[in-house]
N, C-alpha and C positions, 0 to 999 in steps of 0.2 A: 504494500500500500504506500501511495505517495502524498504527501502532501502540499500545498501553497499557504501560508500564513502573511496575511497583512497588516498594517496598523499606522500609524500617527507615532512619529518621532518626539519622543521627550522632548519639553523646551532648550534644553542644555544640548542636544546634538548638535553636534558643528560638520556641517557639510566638509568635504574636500580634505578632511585628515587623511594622512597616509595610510596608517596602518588602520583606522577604520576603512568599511567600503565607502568606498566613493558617493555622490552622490544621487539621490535616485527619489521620482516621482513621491511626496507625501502620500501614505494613503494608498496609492496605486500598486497595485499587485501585475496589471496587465491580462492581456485575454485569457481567458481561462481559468482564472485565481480564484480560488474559495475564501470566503471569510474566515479571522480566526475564533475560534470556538471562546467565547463569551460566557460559556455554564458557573455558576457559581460554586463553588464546591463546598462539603462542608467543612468547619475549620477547625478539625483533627485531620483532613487530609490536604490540607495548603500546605506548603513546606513556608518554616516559621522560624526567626531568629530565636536562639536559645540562649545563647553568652557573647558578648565579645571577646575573646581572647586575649588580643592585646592591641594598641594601638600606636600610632607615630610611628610606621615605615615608611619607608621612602621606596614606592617601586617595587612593590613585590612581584614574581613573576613565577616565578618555579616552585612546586612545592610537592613533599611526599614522605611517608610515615615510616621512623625506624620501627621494630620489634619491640620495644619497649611504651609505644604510642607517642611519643614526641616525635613533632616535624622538623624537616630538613626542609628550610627556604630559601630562596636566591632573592636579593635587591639589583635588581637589571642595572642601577646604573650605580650605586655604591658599590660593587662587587663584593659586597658582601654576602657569607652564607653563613646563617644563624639555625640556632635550635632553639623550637620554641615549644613547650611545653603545656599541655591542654590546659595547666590553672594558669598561664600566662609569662609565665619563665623564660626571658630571652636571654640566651647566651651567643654570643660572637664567636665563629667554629674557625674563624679564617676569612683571609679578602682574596680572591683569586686576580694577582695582580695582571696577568696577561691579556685582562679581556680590555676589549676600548669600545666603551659606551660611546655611541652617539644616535640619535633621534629612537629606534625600535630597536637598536642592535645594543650588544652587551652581555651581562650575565643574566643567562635567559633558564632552561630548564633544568628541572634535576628528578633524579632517580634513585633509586636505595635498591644495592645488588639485592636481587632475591635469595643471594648465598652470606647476608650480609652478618650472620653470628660466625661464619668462618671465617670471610674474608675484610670486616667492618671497612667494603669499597662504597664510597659514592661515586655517581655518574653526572657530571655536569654539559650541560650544554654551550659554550663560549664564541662569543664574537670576537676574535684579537685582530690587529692590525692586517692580517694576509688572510684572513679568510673566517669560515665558522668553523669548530670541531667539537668532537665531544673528545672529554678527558676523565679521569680520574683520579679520585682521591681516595687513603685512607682515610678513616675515621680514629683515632685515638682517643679517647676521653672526651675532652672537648676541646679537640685543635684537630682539623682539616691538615693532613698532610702534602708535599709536595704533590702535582699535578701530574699525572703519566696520560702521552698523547694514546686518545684510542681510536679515533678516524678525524684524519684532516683534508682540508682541501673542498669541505662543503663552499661555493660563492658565499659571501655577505656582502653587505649594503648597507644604506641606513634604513632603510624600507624592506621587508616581507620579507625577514629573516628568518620563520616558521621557530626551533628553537624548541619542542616538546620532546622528551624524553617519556620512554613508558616500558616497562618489561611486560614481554606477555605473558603464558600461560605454558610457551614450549619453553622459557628461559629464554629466548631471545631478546636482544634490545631493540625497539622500534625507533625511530629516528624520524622528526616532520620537518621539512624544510621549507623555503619559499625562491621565489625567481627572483627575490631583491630587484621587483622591476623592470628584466630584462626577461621579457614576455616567451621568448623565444627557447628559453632553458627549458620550458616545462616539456616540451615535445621534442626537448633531445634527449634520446635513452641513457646517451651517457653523462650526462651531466648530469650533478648531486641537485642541484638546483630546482625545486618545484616537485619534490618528490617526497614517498616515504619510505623511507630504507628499513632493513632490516639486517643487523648482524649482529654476530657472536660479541660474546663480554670485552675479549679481545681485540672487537675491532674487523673482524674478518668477515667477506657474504654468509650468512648463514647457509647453513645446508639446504636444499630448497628451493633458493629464490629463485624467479623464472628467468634470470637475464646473465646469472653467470657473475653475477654484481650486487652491491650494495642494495641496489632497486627492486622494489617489493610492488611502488605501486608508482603512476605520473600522469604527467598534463594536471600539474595542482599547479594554484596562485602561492596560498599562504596557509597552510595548516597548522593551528596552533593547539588542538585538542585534538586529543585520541581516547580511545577506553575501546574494553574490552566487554561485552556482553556475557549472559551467563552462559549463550552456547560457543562460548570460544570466539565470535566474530569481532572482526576490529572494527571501529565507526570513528570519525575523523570529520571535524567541522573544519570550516574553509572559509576566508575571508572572499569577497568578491569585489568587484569594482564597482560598476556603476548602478547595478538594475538586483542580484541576487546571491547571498549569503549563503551556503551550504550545507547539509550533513549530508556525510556518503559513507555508505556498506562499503568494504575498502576488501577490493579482492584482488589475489595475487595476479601481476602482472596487467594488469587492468590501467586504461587510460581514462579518465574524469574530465579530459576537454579544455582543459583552459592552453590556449587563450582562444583555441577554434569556438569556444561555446561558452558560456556562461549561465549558469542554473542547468535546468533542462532545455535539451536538442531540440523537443520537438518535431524531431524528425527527420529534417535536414539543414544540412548545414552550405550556404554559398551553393543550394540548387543542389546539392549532393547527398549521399544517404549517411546519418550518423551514428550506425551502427558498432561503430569501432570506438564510442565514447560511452561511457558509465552515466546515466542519470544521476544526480541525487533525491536518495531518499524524502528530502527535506528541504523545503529551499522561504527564506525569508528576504524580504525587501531589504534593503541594505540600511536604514534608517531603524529597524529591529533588530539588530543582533550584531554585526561587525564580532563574529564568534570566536572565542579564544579556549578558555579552559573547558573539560569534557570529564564526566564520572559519571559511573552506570552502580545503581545497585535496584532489586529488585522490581526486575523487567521495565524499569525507565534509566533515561539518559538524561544529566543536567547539564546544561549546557549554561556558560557566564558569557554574558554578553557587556563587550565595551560601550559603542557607542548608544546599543540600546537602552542599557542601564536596566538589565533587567535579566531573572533568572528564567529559562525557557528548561521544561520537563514534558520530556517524549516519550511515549510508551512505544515499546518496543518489542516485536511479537515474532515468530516463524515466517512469517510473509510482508516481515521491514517495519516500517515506523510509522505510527498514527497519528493521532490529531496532538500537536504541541501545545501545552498552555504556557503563560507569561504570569511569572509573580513577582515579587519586591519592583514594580514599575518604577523605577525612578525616585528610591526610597536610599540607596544606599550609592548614586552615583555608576561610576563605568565599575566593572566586573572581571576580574583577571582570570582568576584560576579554584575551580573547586576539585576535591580528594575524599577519597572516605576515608577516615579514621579506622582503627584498627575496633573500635568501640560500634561504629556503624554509623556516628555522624558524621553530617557535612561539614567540613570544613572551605568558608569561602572566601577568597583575598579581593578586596578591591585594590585600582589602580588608577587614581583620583589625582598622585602627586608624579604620573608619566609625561606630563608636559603638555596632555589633551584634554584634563578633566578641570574641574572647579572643587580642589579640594577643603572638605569641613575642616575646622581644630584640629579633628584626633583623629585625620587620614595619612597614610593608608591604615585599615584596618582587615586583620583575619575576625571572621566571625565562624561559630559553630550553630548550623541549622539541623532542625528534625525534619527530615525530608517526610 
């Protein structure tokens, strides 16, 4: 099942941001578009702020749970990586000095080895001077060890640097990237650029992949979320430009279209058949969602939306993704990145102080919701 969802832009969107989509029709969905589902729900099943966690970051961007339930967070553009702990506990792990912020690029995702009581490695995601990589680190106590390269040579930019780390469910590390702009990277197989990878802890293709390479899946803009369903499937939200905001079922070897397409095909593309491009499941006006962070727990996906300012939950079924609804509308500002806790809540970071938002007193802030 597929969906269209429309809507009226928060007052606070600012057309023509980068790293949000571009801008696009108020209101306007375009031929064919459904209205979004307006049902009132009862309010034991709205997902609801529960605590704040903590507040005064600067730029949160990455985030993900040790074994013990404390989070491991990245500050995109302090490079700092902190441990923050569910009663509110910030401790400073390390500044990973090689990364070089500038506009959407910097210290971007992070990951917690799935081997991490043997190996206490973190996985970070890094924009430095020559390009994106990911690296890692020990963990020791509370100090971040020296950095070991694990794949280099991704393009960056200041724009559509993708930047999500995720382990899945074989042990593999998933990797989302962006075309930084240069439209053309998406639809070249060999390029890191506009794609989502997939390889070993080490670094290496994973066993598998269709292409003999790092490349799992392409033809993306900007994927900034990933997760993982309960039947194993990857789903991956996508930034768009002008007209349509993304989710997509992310199947091996599989092209998503960009830049030949944008949303759904439709059918054809320049008079020709678009067969050879993936739908998305999910597609939102650009002025809704500008989609970044991505968490799936019982048979829904949440998705945080930047320019929307708003949390979108998908239900998610054997035959793809149903009708989305919209909650915290413009209550808590742009939206970076949500995780499940090891406890089963949500954890959700806004990103109010990245240079596009209007941030309160005490932003950025993680929050803990009951989904």
């Amino acid at each position: 099942m597929e969906v269209d969802v429309t809507g009226t832009a928060p007052a606070s969107a600012r057309a023509g941001d980068a790293e949000d989509s571009g801008a696009s029709p108020s209101g306007s969905a375009g031929p064919g578009a459904s209205p979004s589902a307006r049902t009132e729900l009862p309010t034991s099943a709205r997902p609801r702020i529960a605590e704040t966690v903590v507040t005064g970051l600067a730029a949160p961007w990455g985030l993900d749970f040790l074994p013990d339930g404390d989070a491991v967070v990245t500050e995109r553009d302090s490079r700092r990586v902190l441990r923050v702990s569910p009663e509110g506990e910030v401790t400073e792990l390390g500044t990973v000095e090689e990364a070089e912020p500038q506009t959407e690029a910097g210290l971007l995702g992070v990951a917690v080895s799935p081997s991490f009581a043997e190996d206490r490695l973190v996985y970070l995601y890094v924009s430095t001077a020559e390009d994106n990589r990911v690296v890692r680190a020990e963990l020791s106590g509370d100090r971040l060890g020296p950095t070991e390269e694990v794949l280099t040579g991704i393009p960056n930019g200041y724009v559509h640097d993708g930047g999500r780390l995720l382990f899945g469910p074989d042990g593999y590390l998933y990797v989302s990237t962006g075309e930084i702009g240069e439209r053309e990277r998406a639809q070249d197989r060999d390029d890191l650029g506009g794609k989502i990878l997939r390889i070993t802890p080490d670094g290496d293709p994973a066993p598998g992949n269709p292409f003999d390479s790092p490349v799992w899946s392409w033809g993306h803009r900007n994927v900034q979320g990933l997760a993982f369903d309960g039947e194993g499937r990857l789903w991956a939200s996508e930034f768009g430009d002008s007209t349509w905001d993304e989710l997509n079922l992310i199947e091996a070897g599989a092209n998503y279209g960009w830049p030949e397409v944008e949303g759904r095909a439709e059918g054809t593309i320049d008079g020709g058949p678009s067969g050879d491009f993936v739908d998305p499941q999910a597609q939102w006006s650009t002025d809704e969602a500008s989609p970044s962070g991505l968490a799936y727990a019982d048979g829904h996906l949440y998705l945080a939306a930047l320019r929307g300012e708003r949390l979108w939950r998908v239900p998610v079924g054997p035959d793809g993704a149903g009708e989305p609804e919209a909650f915290l509308v413009g209550e808590l500002g742009r939206m970076r990145t949500v995780a499940f806790a090891p406890d089963g809540r949500l954890w959700l970071t806004t990103s109010n102080r990245d240079g596009r938002g209007q941030p309160a007193e005490d932003d950025d802030r993680i929050l803990v919701l009951r989904p």
